[in-house]
C-alpha positions in Angstrom: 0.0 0.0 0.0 1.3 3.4 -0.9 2.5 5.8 1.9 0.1 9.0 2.2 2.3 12.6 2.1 2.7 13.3 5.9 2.1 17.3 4.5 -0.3 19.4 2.4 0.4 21.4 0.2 -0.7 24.1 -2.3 -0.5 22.6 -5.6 0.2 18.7 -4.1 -0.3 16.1 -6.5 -2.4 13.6 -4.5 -4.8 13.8 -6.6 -3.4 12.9 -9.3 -2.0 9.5 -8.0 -5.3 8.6 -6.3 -6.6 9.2 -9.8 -4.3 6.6 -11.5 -3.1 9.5 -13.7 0.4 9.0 -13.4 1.7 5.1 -13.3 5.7 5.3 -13.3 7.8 2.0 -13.8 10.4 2.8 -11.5 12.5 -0.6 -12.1 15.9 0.3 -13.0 15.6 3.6 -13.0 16.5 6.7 -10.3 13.8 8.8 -9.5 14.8 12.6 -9.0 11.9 15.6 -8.3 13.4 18.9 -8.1 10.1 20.6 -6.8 9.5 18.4 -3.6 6.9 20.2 -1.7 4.5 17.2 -0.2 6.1 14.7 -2.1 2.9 12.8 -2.6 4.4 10.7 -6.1 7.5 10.5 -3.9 5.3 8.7 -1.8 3.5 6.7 -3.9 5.9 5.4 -6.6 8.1 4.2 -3.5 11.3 4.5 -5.7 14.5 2.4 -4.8 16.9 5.7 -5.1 16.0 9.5 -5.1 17.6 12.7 -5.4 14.9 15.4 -3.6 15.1 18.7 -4.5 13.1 21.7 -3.2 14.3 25.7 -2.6 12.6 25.8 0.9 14.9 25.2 3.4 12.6 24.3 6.3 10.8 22.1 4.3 13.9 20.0 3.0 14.7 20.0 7.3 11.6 19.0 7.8 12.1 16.4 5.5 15.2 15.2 7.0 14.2 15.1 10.5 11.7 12.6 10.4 14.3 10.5 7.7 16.7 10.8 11.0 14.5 10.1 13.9 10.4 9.9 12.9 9.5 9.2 16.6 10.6 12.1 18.8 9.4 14.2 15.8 5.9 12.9 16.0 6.0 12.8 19.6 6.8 16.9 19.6 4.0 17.4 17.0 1.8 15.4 19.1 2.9 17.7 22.3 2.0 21.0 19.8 -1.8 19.0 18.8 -2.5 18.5 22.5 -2.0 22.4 23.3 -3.3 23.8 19.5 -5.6 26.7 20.4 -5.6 30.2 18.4 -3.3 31.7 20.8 -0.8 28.7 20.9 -0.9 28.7 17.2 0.3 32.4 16.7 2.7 32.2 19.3 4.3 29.3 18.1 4.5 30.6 14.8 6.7 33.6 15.4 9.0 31.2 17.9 12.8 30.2 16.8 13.3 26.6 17.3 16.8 25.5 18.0 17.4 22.0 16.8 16.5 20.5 13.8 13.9 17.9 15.4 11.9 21.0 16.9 11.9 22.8 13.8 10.0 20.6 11.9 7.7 19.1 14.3 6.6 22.8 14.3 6.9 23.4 10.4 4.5 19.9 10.3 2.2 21.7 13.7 1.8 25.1 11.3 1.5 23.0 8.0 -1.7 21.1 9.7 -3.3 23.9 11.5 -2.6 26.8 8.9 -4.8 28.5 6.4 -5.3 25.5 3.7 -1.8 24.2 4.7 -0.4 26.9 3.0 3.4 27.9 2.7 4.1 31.6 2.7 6.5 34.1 4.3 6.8 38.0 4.9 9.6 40.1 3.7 11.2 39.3 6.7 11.1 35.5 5.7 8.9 34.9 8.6 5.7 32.0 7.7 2.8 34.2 7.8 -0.3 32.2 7.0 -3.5 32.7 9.6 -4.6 30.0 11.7 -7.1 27.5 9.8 -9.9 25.7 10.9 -8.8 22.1 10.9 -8.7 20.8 14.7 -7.9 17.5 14.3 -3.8 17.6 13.6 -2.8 13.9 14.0 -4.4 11.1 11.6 -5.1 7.7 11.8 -2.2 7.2 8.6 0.2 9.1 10.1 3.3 6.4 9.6 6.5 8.7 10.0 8.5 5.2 10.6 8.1 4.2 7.2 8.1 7.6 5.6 12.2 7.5 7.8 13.1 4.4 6.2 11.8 5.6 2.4 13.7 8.8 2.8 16.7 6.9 3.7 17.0 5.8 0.0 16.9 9.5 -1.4 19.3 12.4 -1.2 17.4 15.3 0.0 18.8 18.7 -1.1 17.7 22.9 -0.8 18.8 24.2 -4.0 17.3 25.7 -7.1 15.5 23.4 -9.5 18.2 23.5 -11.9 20.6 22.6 -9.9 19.2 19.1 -9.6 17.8 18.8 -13.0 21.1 19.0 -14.3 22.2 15.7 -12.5 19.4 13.4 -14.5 21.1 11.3 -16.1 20.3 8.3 -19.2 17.7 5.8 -17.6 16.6 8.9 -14.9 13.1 9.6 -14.0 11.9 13.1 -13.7 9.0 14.2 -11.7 8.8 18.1 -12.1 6.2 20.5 -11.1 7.2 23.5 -10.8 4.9 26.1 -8.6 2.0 27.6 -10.8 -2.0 28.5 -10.4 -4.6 27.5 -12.4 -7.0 30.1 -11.3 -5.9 32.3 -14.5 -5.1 29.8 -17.0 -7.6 32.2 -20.0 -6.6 35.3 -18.0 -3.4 36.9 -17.1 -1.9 33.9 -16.8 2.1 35.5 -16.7 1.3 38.2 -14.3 0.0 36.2 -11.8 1.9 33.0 -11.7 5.0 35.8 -12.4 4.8 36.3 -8.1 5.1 32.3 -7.9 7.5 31.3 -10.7 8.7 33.6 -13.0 8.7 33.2 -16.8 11.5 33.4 -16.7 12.2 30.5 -14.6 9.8 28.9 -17.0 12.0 29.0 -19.9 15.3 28.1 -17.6 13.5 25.0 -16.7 12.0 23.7 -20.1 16.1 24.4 -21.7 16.9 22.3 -18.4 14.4 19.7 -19.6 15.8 19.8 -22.9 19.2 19.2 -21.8 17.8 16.4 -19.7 16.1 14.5 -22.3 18.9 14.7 -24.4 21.1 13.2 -22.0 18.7 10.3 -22.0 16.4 10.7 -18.9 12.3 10.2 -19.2 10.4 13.6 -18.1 6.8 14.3 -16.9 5.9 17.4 -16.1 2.9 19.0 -14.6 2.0 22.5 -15.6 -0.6 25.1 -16.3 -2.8 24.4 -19.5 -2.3 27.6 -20.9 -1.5 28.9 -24.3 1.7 30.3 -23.6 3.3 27.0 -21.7 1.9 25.1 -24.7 4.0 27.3 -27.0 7.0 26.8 -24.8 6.8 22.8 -25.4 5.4 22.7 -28.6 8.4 21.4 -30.1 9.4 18.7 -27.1 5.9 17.2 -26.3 2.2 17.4 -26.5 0.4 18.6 -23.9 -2.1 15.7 -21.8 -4.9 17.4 -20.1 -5.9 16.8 -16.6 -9.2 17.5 -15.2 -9.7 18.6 -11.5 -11.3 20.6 -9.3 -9.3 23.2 -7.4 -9.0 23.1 -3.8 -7.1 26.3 -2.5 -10.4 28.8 -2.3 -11.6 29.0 1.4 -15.1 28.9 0.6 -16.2 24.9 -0.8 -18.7 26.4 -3.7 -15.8 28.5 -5.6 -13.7 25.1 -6.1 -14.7 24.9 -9.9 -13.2 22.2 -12.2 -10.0 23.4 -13.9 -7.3 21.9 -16.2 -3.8 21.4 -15.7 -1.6 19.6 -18.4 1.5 16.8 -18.6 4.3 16.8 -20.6 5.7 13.5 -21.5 9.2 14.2 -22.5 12.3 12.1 -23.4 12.6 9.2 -26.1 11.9 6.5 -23.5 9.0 7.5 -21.5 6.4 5.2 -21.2 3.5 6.3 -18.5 
């Protein structure tokens, strides 16, 4: 049975494994996701090797506490559960933690009792999100001891995407997707997703790709079904559809159905 991300996260891909979506042969191959964030195909494909790639820093700690000792950091969340109120919650949020096991038993405490487990920080590089409405932080499939002993066959790693896209290699499987909304896919698509990704960063990633595939690794990458991303790939792949609803807006009626796309790239990729 697959393991369940142990986070949530603003554009996770849960959905699109418990859809059946995405079914990666991992035999022989070495599985590498530069944009990590919940990890939930991580999770799911259960690959033999990983390299783990994400630019947050607490996250990737997060990540590599529980890989190190998955007990005492679910004992610590559980401690943060059992005192969760709305004054606990903002005062734990603006608290410095000063070992690695503390830090992310809070990052996983805000993660589960934020705003929509949302990531986002001030100027100041302080995690901002308001308190959420979820009361219930620990779940019946929390399994942090296997989720240590998966982790323990990846190499986890803070950089920039292209850092660790540049290390695929012939018979390497890429996971990428790379932060983006789906709110404005007809509408002002750049400007908005400019705050999250630029395009910029767009373009550095699909010549990253390129290089990638050329090299001999197998590619599939999310992304926004939108004219403009379409044009980027049009010469590497064709664009796959994927139907879902969104899940971000606070209020349940305004979560309408929405597209996203996948880009099967590389001459040996076989979904």
């Amino acid at each position: 049975m697959a393991l369940k991300p142990f986070l949530k996260w603003a554009g996770g891909k849960r959905w699109l494994v418990e859809r059946k979506l995405l079914n990666l042969d991992m035999r022989g191959t070495r599985y590498i996701e530069p944009f990590l964030g919940g990890g939930a195909v991580f999770f799911h494909t259960s690959p033999e090797q990983a390299i783990l790639s994400d630019v947050n820093t607490r996250l990737i700690e997060t990540y590599e506490a529980i890989r190190s000792d998955p007990h005492l950091v679910y004992k610590l969340l559980s401690d943060h559960a059992q005192r969760h109120n709305s004054d606990y919650y903002y005062t734990t949020r603006t608290t410095e933690y000063g070992t690695l096991l503390e830090r992310a038993a809070q990052f996983l405490y805000l993660n589960r009792s934020c705003w929509n487990g949302l990531y986002r920080e001030n100027t100041r590089g302080q995690f901002n999100v308001p308190i959420g409405s979820k009361t219930q932080l620990l779940f019946p499939n929390d399994d942090f001891t296997s989720a240590s002993e998966l982790l323990k066959r990846a190499k986890l790693v803070s950089c920039d995407f292209e850092e660790t896209v540049d290390l695929a290699s012939e018979n390497d499987t890429l996971f990428v997707d790379p932060p983006y909304t789906t709110a404005h896919n007809t509408n002002g698509f750049v400007k908005y997703n400019q705050k999250m990704f630029s395009w910029d960063d767009q373009v550095r990633l699909k010549d990253a790709l390129v290089r990638a595939a050329r090299r001999g690794a197998r590619i599939f990458l999310t992304n926004a079904d939108h004219d403009s991303i379409r044009e980027l790939y049009r010469s590497e792949a064709e664009p796959v559809p994927l139907n879902r609803y969104s899940v971000i807006a606070g209020d349940s009626s305004m979560r309408k159905k929405t597209t996203e796309a996948m880009y099967m790239i590389g001459r040996h990729v076989n979904a």
